[in-house]
Steps between C-alpha positions, in 0.01 A plus 500: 500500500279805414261224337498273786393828727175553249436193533477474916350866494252382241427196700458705826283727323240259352493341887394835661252575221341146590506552854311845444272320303408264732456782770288662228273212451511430880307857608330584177189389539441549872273793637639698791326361781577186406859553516472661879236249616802218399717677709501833655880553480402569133335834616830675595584467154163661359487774739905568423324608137172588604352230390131479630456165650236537734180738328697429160522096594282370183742665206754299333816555666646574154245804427502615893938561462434658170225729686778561743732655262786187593676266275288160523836348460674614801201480713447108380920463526422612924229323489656157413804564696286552819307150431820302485675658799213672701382214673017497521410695830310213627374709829299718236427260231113630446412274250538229710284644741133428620256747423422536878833540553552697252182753634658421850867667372314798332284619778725463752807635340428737219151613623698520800762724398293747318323561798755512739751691264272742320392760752870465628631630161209736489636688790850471344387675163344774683794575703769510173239665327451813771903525502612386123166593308564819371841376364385215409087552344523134353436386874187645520385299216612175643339587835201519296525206295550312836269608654240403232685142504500471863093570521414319168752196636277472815152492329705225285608308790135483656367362163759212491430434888155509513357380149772357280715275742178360723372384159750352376551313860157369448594345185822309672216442760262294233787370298661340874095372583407380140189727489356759280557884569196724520500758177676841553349818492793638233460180300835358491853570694628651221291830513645620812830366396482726224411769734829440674730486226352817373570707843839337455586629205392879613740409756760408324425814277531727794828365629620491169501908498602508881821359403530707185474800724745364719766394237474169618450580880814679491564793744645846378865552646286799744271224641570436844465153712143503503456582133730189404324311750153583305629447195601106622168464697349637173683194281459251739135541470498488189720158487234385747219596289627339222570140604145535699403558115648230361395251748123593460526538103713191349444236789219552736250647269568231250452232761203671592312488166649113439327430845164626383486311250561154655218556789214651244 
């Protein structure tokens, strides 16, 4: 009997080693923002381990969960189980998207938001900050840092509206009419790109701290309603900032450059 038992058990064992093997092989070689631009379910994973997916989105996954400090096995184990029973979020399936559509969505949503939610959370941090600031110093860092983000995030806003995304609407433009696109003053579409992904990354740099400061956007157990409401504004801004990130980096930059390249 005890034989028979080793036996099964062994059996059993060798199956789950192959099936880990197979999720292994399955996410090894993918980068980040590949993983999130296939479907952005994915990301609730990541950002459960702090895995950068949007500023971080050309590192192997492997190497960005080992930057994290997580087990690459248990984050590829969630991973897997969320692609067989997580069904694709079709209603946000970027990839998929035009790249006027895909300008369309970021302007009017995330450009959006930043604009409309900034200044709101602005006057927010200055309020927790008169009554919880000298308990709490660490907010008057993050009203700083945002702050800095807030007026660095509209200069980086303009640039996208008024250079980047009429440029690369002129190249759907020729493409669409068969005809040859006048030369650019910044050479090629991936200058300014590069631009952008820099400012992202100081982005993602800054919020990076604000949550360390924060523990994670966590209030104190003194913080009253409006300090827990900050702290959730504060996150949610953050959540927002980093999908706009993604978008931009691993799907409509790429399309962007692929673009050029077909109408010059």
């Amino acid at each position: 009997i005890g034989r028979k038992f080793w036996h099964r058990d062994h059996i059993e064992c060798r199956r789950r080693y192959k099936i880990m093997d197979s999720i292994m092989e399955k996410f090894k070689n993918i980068r980040v923002g590949e993983l999130v631009a296939q479907n952005i379910a994915f990301a609730e994973v990541l950002a459960k381990y702090n895995v950068d997916f949007c500023c971080g989105g050309e590192v192997l996954l492997t190497d960005a969960i080992e930057q994290a400090g997580a087990s690459v096995e248990e984050v590829f184990k969630e991973l897997e189980t969320l692609s067989n029973h997580s069904p694709q979020k079709k209603a946000l399936d970027f990839k998929a998207w035009s790249l006027d559509l895909l300008i369309d969505y970021v302007v009017k949503y995330h450009h959006r938001f930043i604009r409309e939610s900034g200044p709101e959370l602005i006057g927010l941090l200055e309020r927790v900050v008169r009554v919880h600031g000298g308990a709490h110093p660490e907010l008057l860092r993050v009203q700083t840092l945002f702050s800095a983000s807030l007026q660095d995030l509209e200069s980086h806003l303009d640039k996208e509206e008024l250079v980047l995304f009429p440029l690369i609407r002129e190249f759907l433009e020729a493409e669409e009419e068969k005809r040859a696109v006048a030369s650019f003053h910044c050479g090629t579409v991936n200058n300014p790109i590069e631009v952008m992904k820099m400012e992202h990354d100081n982005e993602g740099e800054r919020f990076r701290e604000i949550s360390k400061l924060t523990n994670g956007y966590l209030a104190p157990q003194d913080a009253c309603d409006s300090y827990r409401l900050l702290m959730r504004q504060l996150e949610i801004f953050e959540e927002n900032l980093h999908l706009h990130i993604h978008v931009e980096n691993n799907i409509l930059f790429p399309k962007a450059i692929l673009l050029e390249e077909r109408v010059l």
